[in-house]
C-alpha positions in Angstrom: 0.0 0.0 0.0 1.3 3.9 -0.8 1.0 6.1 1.5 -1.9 8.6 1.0 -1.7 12.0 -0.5 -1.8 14.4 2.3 1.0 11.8 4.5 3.2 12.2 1.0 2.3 15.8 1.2 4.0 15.8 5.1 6.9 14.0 4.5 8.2 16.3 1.1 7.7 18.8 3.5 10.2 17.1 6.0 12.5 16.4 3.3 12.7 20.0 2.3 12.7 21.2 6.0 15.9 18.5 6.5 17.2 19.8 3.5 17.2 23.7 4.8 18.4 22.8 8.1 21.6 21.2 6.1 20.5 17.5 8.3 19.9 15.7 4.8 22.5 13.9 3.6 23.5 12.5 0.7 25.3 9.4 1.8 24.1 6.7 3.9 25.7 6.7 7.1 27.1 2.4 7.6 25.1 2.0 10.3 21.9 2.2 8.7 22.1 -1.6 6.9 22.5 -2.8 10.7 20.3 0.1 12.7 19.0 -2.5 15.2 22.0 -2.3 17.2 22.4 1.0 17.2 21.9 3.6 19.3 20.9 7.0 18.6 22.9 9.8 20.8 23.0 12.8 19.2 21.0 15.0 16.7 22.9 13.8 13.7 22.6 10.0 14.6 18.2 10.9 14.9 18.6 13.0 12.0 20.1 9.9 9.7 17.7 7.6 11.5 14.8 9.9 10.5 16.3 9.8 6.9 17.3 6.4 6.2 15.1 4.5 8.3 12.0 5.7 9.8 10.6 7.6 6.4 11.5 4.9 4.0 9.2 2.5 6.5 6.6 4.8 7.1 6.5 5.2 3.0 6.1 1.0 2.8 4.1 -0.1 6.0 0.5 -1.1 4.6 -1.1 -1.1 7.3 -1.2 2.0 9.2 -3.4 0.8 12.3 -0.3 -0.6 13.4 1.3 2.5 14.3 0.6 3.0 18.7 1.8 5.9 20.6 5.1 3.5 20.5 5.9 4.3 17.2 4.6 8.1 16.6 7.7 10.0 15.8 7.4 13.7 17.9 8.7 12.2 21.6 11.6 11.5 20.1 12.0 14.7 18.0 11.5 16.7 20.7 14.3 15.0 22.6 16.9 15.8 19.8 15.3 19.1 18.5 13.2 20.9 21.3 16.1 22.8 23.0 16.5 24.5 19.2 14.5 26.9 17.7 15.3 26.5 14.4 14.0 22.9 14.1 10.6 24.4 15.5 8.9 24.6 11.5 10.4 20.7 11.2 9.1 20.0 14.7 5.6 21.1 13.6 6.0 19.1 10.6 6.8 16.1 12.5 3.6 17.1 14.6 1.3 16.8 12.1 2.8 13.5 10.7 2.1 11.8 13.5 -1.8 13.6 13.8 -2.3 12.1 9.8 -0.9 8.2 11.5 
């Protein structure tokens, strides 16, 4: 299943938000064939994860129901970007992600 319009609509908007921020890259970092045992500590680390791994998922899961409180994407966020106000427009982005799952 393909993710509906208006969460395609949210994620471009990510993508360009990462893009302005300079936190998209164009390489994928090692880590990310093997990002089980991994774990994130820092901004850049979250930032690849949110690149490499947690898009690309979000873009293939079919089933949508499947995504609990667990899973939503903004805790997390706000652990690596809330101290920073210029990752308030891609926090807000990330906000409304979550509202759409």
């Amino acid at each position: 299943m393909v993710a509906s319009p208006l969460v395609l609509e949210k994620v471009k908007g990510i993508i360009h938000e990462l893009n302005r921020l300079h936190l998209w890259k164009k390489q994928m970092p090692q880590w990310v064939t093997d990002f089980s045992s991994v774990k994130i500590m820092n901004e850049e680390d979250f930032s690849d994860w949110l690149q490499f791994v947690y898009l690309p998922n979000l873009m293939q899961l079919e089933n949508r129901s499947n995504i609990t409180g667990d899973t939503l994407i903004v805790p997390q966020a706000m652990k690596f970007f809330g101290n920073d106000v210029r990752k308030g427009k891609l926090l807000q982005l990330l906000i409304e992600l979550d509202a759409l799952l």
